[in-house]
C-alpha positions in Angstrom: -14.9 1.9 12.4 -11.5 3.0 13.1 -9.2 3.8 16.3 -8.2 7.9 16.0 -4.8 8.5 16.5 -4.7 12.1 16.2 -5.6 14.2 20.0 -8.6 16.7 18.1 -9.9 18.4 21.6 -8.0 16.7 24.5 -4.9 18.0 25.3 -1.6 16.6 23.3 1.0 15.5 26.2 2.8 12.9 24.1 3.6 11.7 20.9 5.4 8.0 19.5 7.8 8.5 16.6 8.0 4.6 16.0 6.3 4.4 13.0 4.7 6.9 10.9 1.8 6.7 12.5 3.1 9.1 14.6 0.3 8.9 17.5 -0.3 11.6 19.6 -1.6 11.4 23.1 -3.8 12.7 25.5 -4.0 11.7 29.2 -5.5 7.9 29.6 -5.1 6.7 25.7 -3.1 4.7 23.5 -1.9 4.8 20.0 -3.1 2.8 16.9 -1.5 -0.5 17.9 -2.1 -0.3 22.0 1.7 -1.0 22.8 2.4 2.7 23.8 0.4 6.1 25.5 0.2 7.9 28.7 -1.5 6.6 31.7 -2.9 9.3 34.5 0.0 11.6 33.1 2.5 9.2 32.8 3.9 7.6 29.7 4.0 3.9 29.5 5.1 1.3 26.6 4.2 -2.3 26.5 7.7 -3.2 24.4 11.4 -1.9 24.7 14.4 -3.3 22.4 14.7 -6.1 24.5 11.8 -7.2 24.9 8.3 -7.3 23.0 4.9 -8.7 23.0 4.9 -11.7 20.3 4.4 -15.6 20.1 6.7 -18.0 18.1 6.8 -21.4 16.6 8.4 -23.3 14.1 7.0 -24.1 10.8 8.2 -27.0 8.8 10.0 -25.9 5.6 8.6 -25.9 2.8 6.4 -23.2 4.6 3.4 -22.0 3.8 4.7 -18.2 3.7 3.8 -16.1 0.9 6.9 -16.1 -0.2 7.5 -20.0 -0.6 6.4 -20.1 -4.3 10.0 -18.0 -5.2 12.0 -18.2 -1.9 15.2 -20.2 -1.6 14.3 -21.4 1.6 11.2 -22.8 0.9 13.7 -25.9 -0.6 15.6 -25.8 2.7 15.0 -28.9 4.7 14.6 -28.0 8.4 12.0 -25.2 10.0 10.9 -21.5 9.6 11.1 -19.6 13.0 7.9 -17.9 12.9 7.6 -14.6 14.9 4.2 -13.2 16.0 4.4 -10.0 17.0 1.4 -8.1 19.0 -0.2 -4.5 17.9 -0.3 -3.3 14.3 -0.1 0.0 13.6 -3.1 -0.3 10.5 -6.4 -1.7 11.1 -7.9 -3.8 8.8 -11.2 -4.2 8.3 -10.6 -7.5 6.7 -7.6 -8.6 9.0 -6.8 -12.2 9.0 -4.5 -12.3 12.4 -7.0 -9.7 14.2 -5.9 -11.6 17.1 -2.7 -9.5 17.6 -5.2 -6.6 19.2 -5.2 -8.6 22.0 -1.9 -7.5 23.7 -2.9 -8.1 26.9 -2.8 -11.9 26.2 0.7 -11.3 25.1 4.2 -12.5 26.2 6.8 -10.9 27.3 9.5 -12.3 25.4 13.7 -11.3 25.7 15.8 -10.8 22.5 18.4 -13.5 24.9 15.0 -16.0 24.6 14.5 -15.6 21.1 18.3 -15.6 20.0 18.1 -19.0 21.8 15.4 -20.6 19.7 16.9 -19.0 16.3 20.0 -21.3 17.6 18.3 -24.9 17.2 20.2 -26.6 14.2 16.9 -27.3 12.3 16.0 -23.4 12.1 16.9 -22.0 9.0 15.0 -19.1 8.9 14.1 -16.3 10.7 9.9 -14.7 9.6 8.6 -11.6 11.0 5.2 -10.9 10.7 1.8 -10.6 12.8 -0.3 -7.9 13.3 2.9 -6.3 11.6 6.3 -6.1 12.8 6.4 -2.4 12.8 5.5 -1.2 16.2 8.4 -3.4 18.0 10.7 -3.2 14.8 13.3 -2.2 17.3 13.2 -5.3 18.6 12.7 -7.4 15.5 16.0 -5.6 14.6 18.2 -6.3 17.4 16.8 -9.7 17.7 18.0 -10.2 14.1 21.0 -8.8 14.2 22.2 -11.2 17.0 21.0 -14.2 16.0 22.5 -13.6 12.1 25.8 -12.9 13.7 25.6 -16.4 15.4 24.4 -18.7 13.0 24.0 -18.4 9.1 20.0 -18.5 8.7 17.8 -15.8 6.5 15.5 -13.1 8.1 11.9 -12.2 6.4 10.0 -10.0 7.0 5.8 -10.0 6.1 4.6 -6.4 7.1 2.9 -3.3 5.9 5.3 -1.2 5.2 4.6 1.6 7.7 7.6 1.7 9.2 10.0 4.8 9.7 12.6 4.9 7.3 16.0 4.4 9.2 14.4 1.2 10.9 13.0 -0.2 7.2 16.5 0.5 5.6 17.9 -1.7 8.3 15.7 -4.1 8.1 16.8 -4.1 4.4 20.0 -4.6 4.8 19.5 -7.5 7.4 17.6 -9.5 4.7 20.1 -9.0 2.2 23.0 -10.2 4.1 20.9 -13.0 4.8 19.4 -13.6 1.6 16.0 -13.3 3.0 13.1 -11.3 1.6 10.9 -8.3 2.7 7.3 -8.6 1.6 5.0 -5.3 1.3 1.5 -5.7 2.3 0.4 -3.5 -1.1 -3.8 -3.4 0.4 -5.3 -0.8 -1.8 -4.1 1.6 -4.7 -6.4 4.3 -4.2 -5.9 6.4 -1.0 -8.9 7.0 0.0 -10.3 3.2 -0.7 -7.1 2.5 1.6 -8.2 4.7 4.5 -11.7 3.0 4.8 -10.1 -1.0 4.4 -7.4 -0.3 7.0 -7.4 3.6 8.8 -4.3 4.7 7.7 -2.9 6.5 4.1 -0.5 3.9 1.6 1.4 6.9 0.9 4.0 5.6 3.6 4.1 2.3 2.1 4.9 2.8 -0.9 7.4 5.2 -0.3 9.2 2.7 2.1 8.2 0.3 -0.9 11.1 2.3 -2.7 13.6 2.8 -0.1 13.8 -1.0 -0.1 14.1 -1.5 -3.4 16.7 1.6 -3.4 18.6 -0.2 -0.5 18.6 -3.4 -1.3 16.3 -4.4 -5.2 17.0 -8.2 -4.2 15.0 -9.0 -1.3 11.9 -7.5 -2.5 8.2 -8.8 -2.9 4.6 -7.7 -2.8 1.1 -9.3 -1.7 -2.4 -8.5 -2.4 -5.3 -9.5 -0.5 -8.3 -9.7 -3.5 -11.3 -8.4 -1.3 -14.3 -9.0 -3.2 -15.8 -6.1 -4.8 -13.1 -3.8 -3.3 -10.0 -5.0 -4.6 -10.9 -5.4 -8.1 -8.7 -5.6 -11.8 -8.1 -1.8 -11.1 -6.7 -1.2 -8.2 -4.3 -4.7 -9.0 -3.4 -2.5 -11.8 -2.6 0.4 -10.6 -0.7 -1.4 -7.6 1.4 -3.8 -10.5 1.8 -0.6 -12.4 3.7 0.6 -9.5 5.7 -2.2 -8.9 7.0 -2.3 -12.4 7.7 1.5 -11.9 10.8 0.1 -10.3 11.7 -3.5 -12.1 8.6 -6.2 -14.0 10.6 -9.1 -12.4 9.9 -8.3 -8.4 7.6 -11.1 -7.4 3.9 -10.3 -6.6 1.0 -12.8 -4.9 -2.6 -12.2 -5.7 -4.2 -13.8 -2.3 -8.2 -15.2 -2.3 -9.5 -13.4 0.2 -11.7 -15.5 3.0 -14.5 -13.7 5.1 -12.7 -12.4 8.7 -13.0 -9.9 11.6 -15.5 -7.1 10.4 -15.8 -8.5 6.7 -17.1 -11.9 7.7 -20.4 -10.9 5.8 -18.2 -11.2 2.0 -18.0 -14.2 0.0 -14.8 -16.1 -0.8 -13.2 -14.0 -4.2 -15.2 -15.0 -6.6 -13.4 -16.4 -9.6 -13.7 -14.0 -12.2 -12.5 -11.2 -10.0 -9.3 -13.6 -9.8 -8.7 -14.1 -13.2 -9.1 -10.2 -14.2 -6.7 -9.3 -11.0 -4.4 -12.1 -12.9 -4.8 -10.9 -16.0 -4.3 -7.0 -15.1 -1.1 -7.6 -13.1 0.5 -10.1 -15.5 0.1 -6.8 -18.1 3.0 -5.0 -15.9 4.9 -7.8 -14.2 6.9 -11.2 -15.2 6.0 -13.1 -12.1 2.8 -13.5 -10.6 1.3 -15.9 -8.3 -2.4 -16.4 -7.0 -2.0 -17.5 -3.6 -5.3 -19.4 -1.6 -6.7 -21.0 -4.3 -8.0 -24.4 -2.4 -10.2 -21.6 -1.1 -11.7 -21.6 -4.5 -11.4 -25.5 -4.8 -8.7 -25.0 -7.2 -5.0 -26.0 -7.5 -3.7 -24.0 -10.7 -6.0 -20.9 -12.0 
């Protein structure tokens, strides 16, 4: 179901170091998120620093990030710049933005262009998400940097975690000099359940889970995508088990799952899986949300 990253017969001629994916490339292929690889012997990226493949919009505050249910800006009156970036370097079975594989479709877009739009008065807020930020973090970064050094907004970020280390402690730091928040993508506890939902190890993840919290304890958060009969009370366990490793007051969103991309033949969590996800994560941590509930035709649990 998967894209291989790693060259098993054809000749290695290239490699990314972006991520910790750490693609490597024969002649005529791409790596995991299709922004980078070597075409007849030449190698070719989609993205530089200064400019990347992503959409953006402005979302009235409150938002409906993940994040809003804790987030200071979520009482800010104004708008969320929301950044869309192109290429992920996981793939999801279950992936709810699947449309980010389409980097063909993409824009172009300059770090002057989006410095620009973070400018508007009403922004107040900067959120970095798609696909996942990772692939084009050099980007995100710079873009960040700039537009925080112009204006006082806060920078987010919504990824899964699988990015290289000196890039995610930046990041890190961004946020907290903004007083924005980094939310982990936290898929799977077991590894090898992890491999089959999204290609790719958590062992990255959650060691970038604790460089965050090492470099900066404030700005961190965690999400959980409940897919049904997959994501069950033990694997929310073992993930809020993990989380209070490191402090039982970081904030953590149990999210109803809805049927997308290659799992459109699941149901809607069903509602006792929620309640014992609830139940097994509110055994380790202080504060826990359940995110997507009108999917369930439910306001509170």
């Amino acid at each position: 179901l998967h894209r291989v990253i790693e060259v098993r017969e054809a000749e290695v001629i290239g490699k990314c170091c972006l991520c910790t994916n750490f693609c490597e490339f024969s002649d005529n292929t791409t790596g995991l998120c299709g922004l980078r690889g070597i075409a007849n012997g030449k190698r070719f990226s989609l993205c530089s620093p200064n400019n990347a493949l992503l959409s953006y919009y402005e979302d009235p505050l409150p938002t409906n990030c993940c994040n809003a249910w804790f987030c200071e800006g979520s009482k800010m009156h104004g708008t969320n710049l929301a950044v869309f970036y192109y290429g992920c370097n996981f793939d999801c079975l279950f992936c709810q933005n699947w449309q980010h594989k389409n980097v063909e479709r993409a824009n172009l877009v300059s770090v002057e262009e989006m410095v620009d739009a973070a400018m508007k008065d009403r922004v107040k807020c900067i959120c970095h998400f798609g696909g996942s930020p990772e692939p084009q973090l050099t980007f995100a970064l710079r873009f960040s940097e700039k537009a925080a050094k112009e204006k006082d907004l806060m920078v987010c970020w919504e990824w899964n975690g699988g990015g290289r280390e000196k890039y995610v402690r930046k990041a890190a730091e961004i946020s907290s000099q903004t007083n924005g928040t980094i939310k982990f993508d936290l898929k799977a506890w077991n590894e090898n359940l992890h491999r089959i939902l999204t290609g790719r190890s958590n062992k990255p993840t959650l060691e970038n889970f604790a460089i965050v919290y090492d470099t900066a304890p404030e700005v961190i958060s965690a999400t959980t995508l409940m897919v049904p009969y997959y994501v069950d009370e033990a694997e929310v366990e073992g993930i809020a088990s993990f989380i209070a490793s490191f402090d039982r007051k970081i904030p953590y969103s149990l999210l109803v799952f809805h049927p997308d991309y290659r799992l459109r033949d699941l149901p809607v969590t069903p509602l006792d899986q929620v309640k014992k996800c609830y139940n097994a994560a509110k055994r380790y941590l202080e504060r826990v949300n359940v995110g997507n509930l009108h999917l369930l035709g439910l306001r509170l649990l």
